[in-house]
C-alpha positions, 0 to 999 in steps of 0.5 A: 096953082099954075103950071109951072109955078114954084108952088107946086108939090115937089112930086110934080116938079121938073126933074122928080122921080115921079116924071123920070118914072114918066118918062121911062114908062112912056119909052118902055111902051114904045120899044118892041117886044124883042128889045122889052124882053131883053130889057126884061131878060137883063133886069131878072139877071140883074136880080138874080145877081144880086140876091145871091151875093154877099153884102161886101160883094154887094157893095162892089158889084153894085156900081157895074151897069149889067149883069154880064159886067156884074159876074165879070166883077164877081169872077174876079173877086172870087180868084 
């Protein structure tokens, strides 16, 4: 198989989860500690949101690209 060929296995491909993952990993490592904490901060909040919240919650607030946009969301549908 050559680089690039169309043979390859589709993990390998352009564009796959597996190089997306790549990538992300490669800027992860390349950010400093203060910005990987907040990442880090915002992906546990994120979490937290969401296993505590009920399935047609769930459905809502998925779509919202932050914590601080997902408890926004929830504080409105619960008024």
């Amino acid at each position: 198989m050559k680089a690039g060929g169309k043979d390859r296995s589709p993990m390998l491909a352009p564009g796959s989860s597996y190089t997306t993952i790549e990538g992300y990993m490669k800027n992860y490592k390349n950010v400093s500690q203060d910005i990987r904490d907040q990442l880090n901060a915002e992906a546990e909040a994120v979490q937290i949101i969401l296993t505590g919240i009920d399935n047609d919650v769930y459905s809502t607030v998925d779509a919202c690209p932050n914590a601080c946009e997902m408890w926004k969301e929830i504080e409105r549908l619960k008024q």
